[in-house]
N, C-alpha and C positions, 0 to 999 in steps of 0.2 A: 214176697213169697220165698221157699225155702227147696233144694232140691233132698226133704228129710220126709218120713213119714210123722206124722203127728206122736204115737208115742216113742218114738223115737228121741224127737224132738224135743219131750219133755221129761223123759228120763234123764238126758243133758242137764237139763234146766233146774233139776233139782236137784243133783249132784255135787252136793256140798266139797266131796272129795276134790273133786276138778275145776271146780269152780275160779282158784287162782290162775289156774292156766290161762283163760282169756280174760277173767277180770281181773287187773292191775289192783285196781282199791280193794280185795275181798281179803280180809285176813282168817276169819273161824267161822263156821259155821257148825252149830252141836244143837241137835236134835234133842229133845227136851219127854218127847211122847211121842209115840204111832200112834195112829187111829185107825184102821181098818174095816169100814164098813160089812162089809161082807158078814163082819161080826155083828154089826149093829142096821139089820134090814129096812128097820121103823125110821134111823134118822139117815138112811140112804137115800129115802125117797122124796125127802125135803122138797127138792128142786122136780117134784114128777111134773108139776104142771106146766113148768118152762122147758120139760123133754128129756132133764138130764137126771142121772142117777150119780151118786156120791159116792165117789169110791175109795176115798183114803184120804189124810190129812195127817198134820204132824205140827207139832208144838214147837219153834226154834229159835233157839239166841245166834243171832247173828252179830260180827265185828268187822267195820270194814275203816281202811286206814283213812288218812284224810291228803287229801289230794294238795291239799300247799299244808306243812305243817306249823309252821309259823302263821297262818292266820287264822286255818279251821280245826277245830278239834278232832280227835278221831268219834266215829258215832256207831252207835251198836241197836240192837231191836228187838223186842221179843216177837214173835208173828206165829198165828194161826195160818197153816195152807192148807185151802182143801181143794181137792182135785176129782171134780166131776166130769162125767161123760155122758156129750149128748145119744141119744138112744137113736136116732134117728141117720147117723152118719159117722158115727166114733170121736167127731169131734170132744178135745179136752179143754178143761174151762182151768186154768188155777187162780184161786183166789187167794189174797193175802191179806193180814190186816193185824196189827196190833194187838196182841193182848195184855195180860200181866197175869205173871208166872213165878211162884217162891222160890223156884227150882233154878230161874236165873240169876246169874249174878246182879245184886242189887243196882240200880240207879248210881252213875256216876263212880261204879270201879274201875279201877284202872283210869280212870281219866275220861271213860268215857262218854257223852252226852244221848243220850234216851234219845233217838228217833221215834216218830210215832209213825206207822205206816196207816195213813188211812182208806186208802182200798190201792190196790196194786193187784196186778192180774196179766196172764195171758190166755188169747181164746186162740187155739191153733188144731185148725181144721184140715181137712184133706180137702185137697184142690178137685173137682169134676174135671173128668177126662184128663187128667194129670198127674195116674197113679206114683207112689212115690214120692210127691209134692206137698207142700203145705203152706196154707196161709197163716200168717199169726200176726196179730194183733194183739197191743199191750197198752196197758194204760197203768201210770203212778202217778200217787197223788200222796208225797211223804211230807211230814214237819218238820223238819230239822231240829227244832229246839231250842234253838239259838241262832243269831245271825250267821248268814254265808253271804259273803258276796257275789254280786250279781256275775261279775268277771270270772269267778272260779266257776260257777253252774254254765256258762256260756262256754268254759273250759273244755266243761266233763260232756256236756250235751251230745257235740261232734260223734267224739270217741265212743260213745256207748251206740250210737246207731251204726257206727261202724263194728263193732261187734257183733250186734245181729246178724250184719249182713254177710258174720262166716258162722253163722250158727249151723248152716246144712253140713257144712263139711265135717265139723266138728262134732255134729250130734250121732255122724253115719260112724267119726271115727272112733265116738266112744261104746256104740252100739257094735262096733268088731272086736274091741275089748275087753269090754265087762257083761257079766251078767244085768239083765232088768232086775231094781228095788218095785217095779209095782209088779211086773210080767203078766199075766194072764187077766187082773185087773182094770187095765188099760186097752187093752186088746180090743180092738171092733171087732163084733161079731152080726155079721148081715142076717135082720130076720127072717 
């Protein structure tokens, strides 16, 4: 758990701008589309049966360097996120997942090797009785593309869960800084 509130939390998370700040491998990240439901009521409610409502998404090419560069390539992504909220607690879902997009730089520019992400996410809730708080849970499940050795994943593993575990400080301090990209979107509101 996190001493953050959830959209807090993931205003962070999706802040491509800051992003290098705690992650060491993240080079670019460029937004490709918005999507903003609110526009689109019919494909908000996809997820109604499972409680959540869909409230934004965004089409993006990501680059991130490569951690030994003598053995692995650098590798890049095209990804769908969509960012629903369950209705029942303001908990946020984001989902990620590969797509393909003309608008990105083609396969293999610059050097670098087409990840596929095939489902990536985090579900980051508000803790009961620990207003302020939040739980989150993540799960990826990427291709690489090409060989990585088993030593450099055993490498990088460590270090990212050690990341997480300043996301509260970090989400509160980019929330005293910047304005919200979702703001009002994200927001729980108690029925």
């Amino acid at each position: 758990y996190t001493d953050s509130n959830p959209p807090d939390l993931l205003e962070f998370l999706i802040d491509g701008d800051i992003r290098g700040e705690w992650d060491d491998l993240h080079e670019n990240q460029t937004t490709l589309d918005h999507i903003y439901f609110d526009q689109h009521p019919e494909e908000a409610n996809l997820l109604e049966d499972e409680g959540f409502e869909i409230v934004a998404g965004a089409v993006q090419h990501t680059s991130i360097k490569s951690p030994a560069p003598m053995v692995v390539a650098k590798r890049d992504s095209v990804t769908l996120a969509l960012i629903s909220k369950r209705k029942s607690d303001g908990a946020l879902l984001l989902c990620l997942t590969s797509v393909e997009d003309k608008r990105a730089p083609p396969e293999g520019a610059n050097k670098y090797i087409r990840a596929k992400v095939m489902c990536a996410g985090s579900l980051i809730s508000p803790m009961p009785n620990k207003p302020g708080f939040s739980m989150m849970h993540t799960v990826t499940l990427i291709d690489p593309s090409a060989y990585v050795p088993h030593s450099i994943i055993k490498m990088i593993a460590p270090t990212r869960a050690a990341q997480i575990a300043d996301f509260g400080e970090l989400s509160r301090k980019r929330a005293a800084t910047k304005e919200p990209k979702l703001g009002k979107l994200i927001h729980h509101k108690a029925d």
